[in-house]
C-alpha positions in Angstrom: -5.7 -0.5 25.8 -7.6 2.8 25.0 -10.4 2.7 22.8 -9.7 5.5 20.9 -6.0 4.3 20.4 -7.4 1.3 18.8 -9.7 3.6 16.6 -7.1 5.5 15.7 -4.4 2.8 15.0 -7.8 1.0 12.7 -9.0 4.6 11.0 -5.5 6.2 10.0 -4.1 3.9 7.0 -7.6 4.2 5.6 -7.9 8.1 6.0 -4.5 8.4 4.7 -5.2 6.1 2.0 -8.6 8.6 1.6 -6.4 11.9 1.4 -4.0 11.0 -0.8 -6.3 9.2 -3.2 -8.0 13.1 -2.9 -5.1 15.1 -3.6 -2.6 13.2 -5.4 -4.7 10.1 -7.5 -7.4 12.9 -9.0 -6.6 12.2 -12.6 -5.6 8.5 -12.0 -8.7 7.4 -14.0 -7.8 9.4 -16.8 -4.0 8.3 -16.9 -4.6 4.9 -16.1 -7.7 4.6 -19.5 -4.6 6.9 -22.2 -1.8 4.4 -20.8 -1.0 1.1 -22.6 -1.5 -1.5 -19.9 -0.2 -4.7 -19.2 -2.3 -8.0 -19.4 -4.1 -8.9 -16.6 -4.9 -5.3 -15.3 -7.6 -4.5 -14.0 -10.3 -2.5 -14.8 -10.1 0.9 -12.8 -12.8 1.1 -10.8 -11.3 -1.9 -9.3 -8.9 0.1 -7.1 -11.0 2.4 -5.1 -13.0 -1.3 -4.1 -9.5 -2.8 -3.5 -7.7 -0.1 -1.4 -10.3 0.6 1.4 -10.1 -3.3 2.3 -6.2 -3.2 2.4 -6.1 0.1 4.3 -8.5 -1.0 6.9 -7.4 -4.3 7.5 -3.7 -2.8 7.9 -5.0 -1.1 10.3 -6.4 -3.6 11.9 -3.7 -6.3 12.0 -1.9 -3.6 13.6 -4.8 -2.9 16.4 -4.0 -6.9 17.1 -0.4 -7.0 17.1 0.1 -4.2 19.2 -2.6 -5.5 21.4 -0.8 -8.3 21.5 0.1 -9.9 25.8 3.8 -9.6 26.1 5.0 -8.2 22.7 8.8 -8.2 22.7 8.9 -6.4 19.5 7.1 -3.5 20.2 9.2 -1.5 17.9 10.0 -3.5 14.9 5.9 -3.7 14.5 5.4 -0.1 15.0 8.4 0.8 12.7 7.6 -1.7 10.3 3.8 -0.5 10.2 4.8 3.0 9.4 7.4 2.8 7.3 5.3 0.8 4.7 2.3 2.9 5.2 4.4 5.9 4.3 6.0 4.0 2.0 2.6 3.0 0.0 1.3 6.8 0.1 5.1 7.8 -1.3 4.3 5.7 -4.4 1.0 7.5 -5.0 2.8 10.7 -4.8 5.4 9.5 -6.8 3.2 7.7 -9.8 0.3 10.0 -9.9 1.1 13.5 -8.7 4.5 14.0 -10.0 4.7 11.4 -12.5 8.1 10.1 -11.7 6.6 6.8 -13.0 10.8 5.4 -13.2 11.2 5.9 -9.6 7.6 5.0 -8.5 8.4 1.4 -10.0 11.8 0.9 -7.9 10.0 2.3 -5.1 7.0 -0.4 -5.4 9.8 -2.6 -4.9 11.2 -1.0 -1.9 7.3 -1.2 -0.5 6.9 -4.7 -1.3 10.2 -5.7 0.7 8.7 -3.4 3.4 4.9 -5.1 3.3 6.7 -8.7 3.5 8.6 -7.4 6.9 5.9 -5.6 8.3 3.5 -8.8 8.0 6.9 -10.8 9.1 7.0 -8.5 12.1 3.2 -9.0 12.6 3.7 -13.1 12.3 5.8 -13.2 14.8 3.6 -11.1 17.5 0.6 -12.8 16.7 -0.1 -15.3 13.7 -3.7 -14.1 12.8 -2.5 -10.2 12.6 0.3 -12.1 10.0 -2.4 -13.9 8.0 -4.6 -10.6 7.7 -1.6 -9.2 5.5 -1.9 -11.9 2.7 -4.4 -10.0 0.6 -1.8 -7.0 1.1 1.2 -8.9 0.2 -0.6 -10.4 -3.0 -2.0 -6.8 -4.2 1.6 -5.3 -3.4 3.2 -8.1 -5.3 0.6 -7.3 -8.3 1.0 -3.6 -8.2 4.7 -4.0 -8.5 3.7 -6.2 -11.6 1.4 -3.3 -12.8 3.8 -0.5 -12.4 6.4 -2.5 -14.3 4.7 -3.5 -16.9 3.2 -0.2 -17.3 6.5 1.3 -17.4 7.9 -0.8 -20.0 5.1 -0.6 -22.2 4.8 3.9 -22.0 8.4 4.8 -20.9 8.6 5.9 -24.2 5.5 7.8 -24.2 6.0 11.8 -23.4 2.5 12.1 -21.6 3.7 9.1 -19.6 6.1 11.2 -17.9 
């Protein structure tokens, strides 16, 4: 396989992740210190640590699956890949830039169903690119738990909105 394929397929979820946490997270911070949160949340510098580490080992448990010797499901890991990865920079959009905080917490739903068949998808091409996605499935599985409780506790908030 080409070199620079594998670069690219390791380098795009975390410059994506990079660009939208440019343009559509820039007063995150700020929202994320006004808003009421829900126990267990964690303190926001946490999340550009946590996000770099996701995106780049996304893209790399893709590198291996697709790398993977006689892949039948060529497809289904490529699909899967994508439509998570535009899934997870939808939310962002959603949460952040155009505070549609109600829809960003049904979609983080909709990405965690999409994270659990994407690493599915990976699993079944090759077992270590599966395991890579635990940490991804865990923090997706949180964040849904963050969003939610976020929501419950400013949905009645007007500078939530």
């Amino acid at each position: 396989m080409s070199l620079i394929k594998n670069i690219a397929r390791i380098t795009v979820p975390f410059i994506g992740g990079n660009l939208i946490g440019k343009f559509a997270v820039k007063n995150a911070r700020k929202d994320y210190r006004k808003n009421v949160k829900p126990p267990f949340s964690p303190p926001g510098y946490v999340f550009p640590i946590v996000w770099p580490i996701l995106y780049t080992s996304m893209g790399i448990a893709y590198t291996i699956a697709k790398n993977t010797k006689n892949i039948k499901n060529t497809k289904s890991v490529t699909n899967s890949h994508y439509t998570q990865l535009g899934l997870n920079y939808l939310w962002s959009l959603l949460y952040f830039k155009y505070k549609l905080r109600g829809s960003a917490l049904i979609e983080s739903y909709v990405l965690l169903l999409a994270v659990i068949v994407m690493s599915i998808n990976f699993y079944k091409t090759n077992k270590f690119s599966g395991l890579i996605m635990i940490p991804y499935i865990m923090w997706s599985t949180f964040a849904s738990y963050l969003t939610t409780g976020n929501w419950i506790l400013n949905k009645d908030n007007p500078d939530y909105h």
